[in-house]
N, C-alpha and C positions, 0 to 999 in steps of 0.2 A: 423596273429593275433596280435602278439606284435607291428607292425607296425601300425595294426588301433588302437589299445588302444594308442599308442603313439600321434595320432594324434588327438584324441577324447579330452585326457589330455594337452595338446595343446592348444586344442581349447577350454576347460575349462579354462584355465587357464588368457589365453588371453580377455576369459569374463569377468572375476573376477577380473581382472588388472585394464583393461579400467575406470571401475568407479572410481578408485582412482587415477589411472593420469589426469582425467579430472575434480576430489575434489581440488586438488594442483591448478588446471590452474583457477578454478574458483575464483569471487572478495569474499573477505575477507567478513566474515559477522561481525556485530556488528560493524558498523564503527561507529567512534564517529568525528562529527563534531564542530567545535569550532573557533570564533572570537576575533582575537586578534588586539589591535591596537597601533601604534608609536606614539611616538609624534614629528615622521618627514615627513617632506613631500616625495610624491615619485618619485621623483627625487634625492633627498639625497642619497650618497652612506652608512651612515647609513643606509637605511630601506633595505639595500642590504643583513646586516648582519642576521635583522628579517628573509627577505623572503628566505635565506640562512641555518636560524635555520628552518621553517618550513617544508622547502623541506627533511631534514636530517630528521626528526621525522616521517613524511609520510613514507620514504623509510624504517628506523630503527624498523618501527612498521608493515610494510608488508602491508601500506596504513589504519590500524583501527583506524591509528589517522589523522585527517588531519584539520590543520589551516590556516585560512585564515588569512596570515599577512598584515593588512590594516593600509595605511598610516594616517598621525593626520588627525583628521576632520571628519573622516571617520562616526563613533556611536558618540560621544563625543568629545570637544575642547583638545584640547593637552595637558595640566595636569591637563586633570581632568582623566587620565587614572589608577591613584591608585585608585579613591576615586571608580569610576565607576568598577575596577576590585574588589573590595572588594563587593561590592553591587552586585555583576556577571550582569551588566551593559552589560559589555564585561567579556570576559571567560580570559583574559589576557594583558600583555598589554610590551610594550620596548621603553626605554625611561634609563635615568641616574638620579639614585638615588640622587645626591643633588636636582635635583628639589625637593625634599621635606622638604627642611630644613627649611622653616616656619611653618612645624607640628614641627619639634624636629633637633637643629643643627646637631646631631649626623648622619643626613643620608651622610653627605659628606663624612663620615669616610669611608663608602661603596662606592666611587664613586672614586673621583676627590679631593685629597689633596693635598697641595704643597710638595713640598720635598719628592711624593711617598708614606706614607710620611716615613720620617728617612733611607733616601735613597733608600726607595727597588723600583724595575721596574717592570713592568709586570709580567715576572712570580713567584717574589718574593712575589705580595700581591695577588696573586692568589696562591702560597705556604700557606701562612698565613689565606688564607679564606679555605683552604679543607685540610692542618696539622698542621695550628697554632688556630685551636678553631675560626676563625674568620666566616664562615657557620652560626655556630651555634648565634655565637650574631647576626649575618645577622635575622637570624629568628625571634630571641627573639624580636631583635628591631618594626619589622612589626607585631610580635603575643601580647608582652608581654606589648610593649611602645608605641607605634601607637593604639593596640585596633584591627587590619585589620584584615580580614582572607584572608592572603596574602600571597604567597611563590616568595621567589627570587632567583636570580642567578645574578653572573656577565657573560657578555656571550660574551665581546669582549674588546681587551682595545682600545683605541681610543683615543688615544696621543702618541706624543707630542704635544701642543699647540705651534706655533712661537708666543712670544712677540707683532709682528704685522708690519704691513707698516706705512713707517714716512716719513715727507716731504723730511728732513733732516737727516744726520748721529747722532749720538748719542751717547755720551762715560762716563755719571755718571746718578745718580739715580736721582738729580733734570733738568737733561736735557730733560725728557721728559715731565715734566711738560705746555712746551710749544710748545707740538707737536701732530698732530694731526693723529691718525689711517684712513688708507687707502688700497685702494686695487691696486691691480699691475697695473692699467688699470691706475691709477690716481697716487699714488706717486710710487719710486721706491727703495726705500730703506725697503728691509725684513730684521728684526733681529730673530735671533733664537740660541737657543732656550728661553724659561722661565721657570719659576718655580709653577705658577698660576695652570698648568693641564700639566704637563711635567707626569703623571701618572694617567689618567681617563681610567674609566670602564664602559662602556655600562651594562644595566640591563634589565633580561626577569623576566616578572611578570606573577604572574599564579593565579586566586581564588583557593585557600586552599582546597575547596568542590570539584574542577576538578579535584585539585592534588589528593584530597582522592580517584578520581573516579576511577582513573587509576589501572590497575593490578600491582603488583610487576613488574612484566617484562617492562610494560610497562611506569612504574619510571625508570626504568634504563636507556631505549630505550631515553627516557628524556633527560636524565643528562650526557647518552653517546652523545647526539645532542648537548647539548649545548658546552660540550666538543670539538666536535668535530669542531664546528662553531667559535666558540675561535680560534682556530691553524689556521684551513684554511682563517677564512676571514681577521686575524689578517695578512696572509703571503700577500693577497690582496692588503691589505694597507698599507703594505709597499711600495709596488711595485707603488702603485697611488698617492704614494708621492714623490718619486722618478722620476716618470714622471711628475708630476708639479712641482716640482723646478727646470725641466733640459724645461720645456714652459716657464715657470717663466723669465728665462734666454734670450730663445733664441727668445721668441717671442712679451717678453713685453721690455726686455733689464731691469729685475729687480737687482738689487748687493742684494746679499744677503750678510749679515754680523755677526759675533756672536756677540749675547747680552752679553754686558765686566760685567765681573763678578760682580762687587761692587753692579751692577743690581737687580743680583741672589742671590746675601748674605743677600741683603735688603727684597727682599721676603721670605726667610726662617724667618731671624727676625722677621718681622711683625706676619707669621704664627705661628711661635713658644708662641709668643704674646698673640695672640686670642685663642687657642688652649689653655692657661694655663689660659688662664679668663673662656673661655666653661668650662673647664675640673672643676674649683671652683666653679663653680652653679650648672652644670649638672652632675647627678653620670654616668647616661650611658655613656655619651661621654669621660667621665675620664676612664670608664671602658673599651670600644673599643679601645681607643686613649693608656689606657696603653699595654694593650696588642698586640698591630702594635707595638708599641717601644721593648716589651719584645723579641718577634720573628725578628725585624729586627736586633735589638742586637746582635742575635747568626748568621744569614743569612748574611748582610749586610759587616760586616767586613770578613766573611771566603768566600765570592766571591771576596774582593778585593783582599784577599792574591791568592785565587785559579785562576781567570783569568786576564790574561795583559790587561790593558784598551782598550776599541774599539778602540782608536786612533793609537794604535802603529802602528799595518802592517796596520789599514786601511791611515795612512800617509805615511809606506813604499812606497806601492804599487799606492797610487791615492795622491799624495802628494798636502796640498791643493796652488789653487791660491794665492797670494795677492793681495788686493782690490788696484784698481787703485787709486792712486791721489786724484782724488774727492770723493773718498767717506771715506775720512779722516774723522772724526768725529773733529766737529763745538767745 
């Protein structure tokens, strides 16, 4: 008798199971579909970083979120991708905030500044944008100064920029005046680095209305994606730069050279320059622009005392070349 009850409750039980292991296996309901677009082409290892963040959001959300990361061209011309995400044209859009700097100079403060700016690197203005207050002016700028109902993120950094290819070597700041940019295929001489985007940030754009649309959870799921797409596609590109300087080399026969200082002192100048004429007409960009100085003030100098410059062990260990003969600078 205990053994048929036993089996009966068994096989009760295994009734009553079944439809909840095959609740779990089943597809998610309430998915929400949504159209996002770059303003790069798909070929670009940019739109790698999009189709990169999309895929983390799909996964992070158990599929109820899913974007289509489409390259420029796609709904709309390539910047017209704020104007068109505000008007939910498109549900989102990635792309780098200077492009917007003929609505208001201040967007470069969120992108691409010389000097970082005031020295900080990657995860220094990415420090400054989610515990230096700088999020939040992110916001204000697209909500309060633009007019948009717009949400942003930075979502990858994407510099350094090299200076550029030159016919010729190059050793002061009016020497390039008479020289012309090229590519490895055509001259051979790469200088690097510079100061112009030696610290740019990729930017994911969201309609305000989509963001409100979402659950808590699935803000989070969000902003853990972008997160997440930051580190990973940031370790990416290093590594695919590292492979085209070592093509660069062996298969175009480029010298690569560093850009001699006086270069780089000349671009902070000039920036510091412009940046204190913005800062006299515009209050926001005085107000963005002082608080990256305020933050990199305390940040900026306690990494130089806390870590030895990259160059040390990386000149122990991989001690560099000297440029042959010819490519003495003219």
């Amino acid at each position: 008798m205990r053994k048929t009850f036993s089996l009966i409750a068994f096989a009760l039980a295994a009734t009553f199971a079944a439809p909840a292991g095959a609740q779990q296996q089943a597809a998610p309901t309430g998915v929400k579909n949504f159209k996002f677009q770059s303003t790069w082409p798909a070929s670009l290892t940019l739109q790698d970083n999009f189709k990169m963040f999309a895929e983390r959001v799909d996964k992070l959300t158990g599929g109820q979120i899913k974007i289509e990361a489409l390259p420029a061209g796609s709904i709309v011309p390539p910047f017209e991708i704020l104007d068109a995400t505000h008007k939910k044209v498109i549900d989102g859009g990635h792309g780098v905030a200077y492009y917007w700097v003929g609505k208001n100079k201040a967007a470069t403060l969120f992108s691409g500044t010389p000097a970082g700016p005031f020295g900080m690197d990657h995860f220094d203005f990415l420090g400054w944008m989610n515990e230096g207050g700088g999020m939040d002016l992110y916001w204000e700028f697209y909500r309060d100064i633009l007019k948009l109902n717009v949400v942003a993120w930075p979502i990858g950094g994407a510099s350094p920029q090299a200076l550029g290819w030159f016919k010729r070597p190059i050793k002061r700041v009016g020497g390039i005046e008479d020289l012309r940019l090229g590519l490895p295929q055509v001259w051979k001489y790469h200088y690097t680095p510079a100061m112009h985007e030696n610290n740019s940030f990729l930017e994911l754009i969201m309609n305000g209305d989509v963001w409100r649309s979402f659950t808590p959870q699935q803000q989070e799921a969000v902003r853990a994606a972008v997160f997440d797409t930051f580190v990973r596609w940031g370790i990416r590109w290093q590594k695919q730069n590292a492979d085209a300087i070592e093509e660069m080399r062996t298969k175009y026969g480029t010298v690569i050279l560093r850009t001699p200082p006086a270069i780089l002192v000349d671009f902070l100048k000039t920036w510091d320059k412009m940046a204190e004429e913005e800062s006299a007409k515009n209050p926001f960009f005085k107000k963005v622009y002082d608080s990256q100085r305020e933050y990199a003030a305390k940040v900026v100098p306690a990494k130089r005392f806390m870590f030895p410059p990259y160059s040390f062990a990386a000149n122990y260990y991989f001690p560099e070349k000297k440029p042959a003969a010819g490519a003495k600078a003219q």
